[in-house]
C-alpha positions in Angstrom: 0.0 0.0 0.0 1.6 3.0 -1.1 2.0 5.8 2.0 0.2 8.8 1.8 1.5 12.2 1.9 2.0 14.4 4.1 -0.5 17.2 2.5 -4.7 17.1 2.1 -6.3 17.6 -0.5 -7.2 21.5 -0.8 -11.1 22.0 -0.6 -12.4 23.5 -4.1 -13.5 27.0 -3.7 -16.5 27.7 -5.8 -18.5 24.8 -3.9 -16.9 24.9 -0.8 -15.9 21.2 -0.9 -19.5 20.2 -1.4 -19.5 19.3 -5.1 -22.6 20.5 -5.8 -24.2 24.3 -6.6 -27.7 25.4 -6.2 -28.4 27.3 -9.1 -32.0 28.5 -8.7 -34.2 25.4 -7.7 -31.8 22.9 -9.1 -28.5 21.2 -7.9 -25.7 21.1 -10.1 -22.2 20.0 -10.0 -19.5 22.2 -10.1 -18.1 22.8 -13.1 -14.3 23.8 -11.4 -13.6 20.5 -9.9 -16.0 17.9 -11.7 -18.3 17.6 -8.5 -15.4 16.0 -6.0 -15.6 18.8 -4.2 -11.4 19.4 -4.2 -9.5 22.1 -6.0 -8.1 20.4 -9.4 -4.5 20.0 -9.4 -4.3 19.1 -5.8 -4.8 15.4 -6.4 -2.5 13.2 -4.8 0.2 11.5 -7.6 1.9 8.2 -7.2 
């Protein structure tokens, strides 16, 4: 199992780590980080 680093993944900012957006009466997911709620790029790379 490989060991995990030392830094978390950062939280995405435009949904506030949710993944989802309200956008009027309907839930969408965020379009900045694909709905998994973390800021892309911070992924964590073998």
């Amino acid at each position: 199992m490989p060991k995990p680093s030392g830094k978390p993944k950062a939280k995405c900012k435009n949904c506030e780590g949710k993944g989802l957006l309200k956008v009027g009466n309907n839930k969408v997911r965020c379009q900045r980080c694909g709905g998994t709620g973390f800021k892309p790029g911070s992924t964590e790379r073998d």
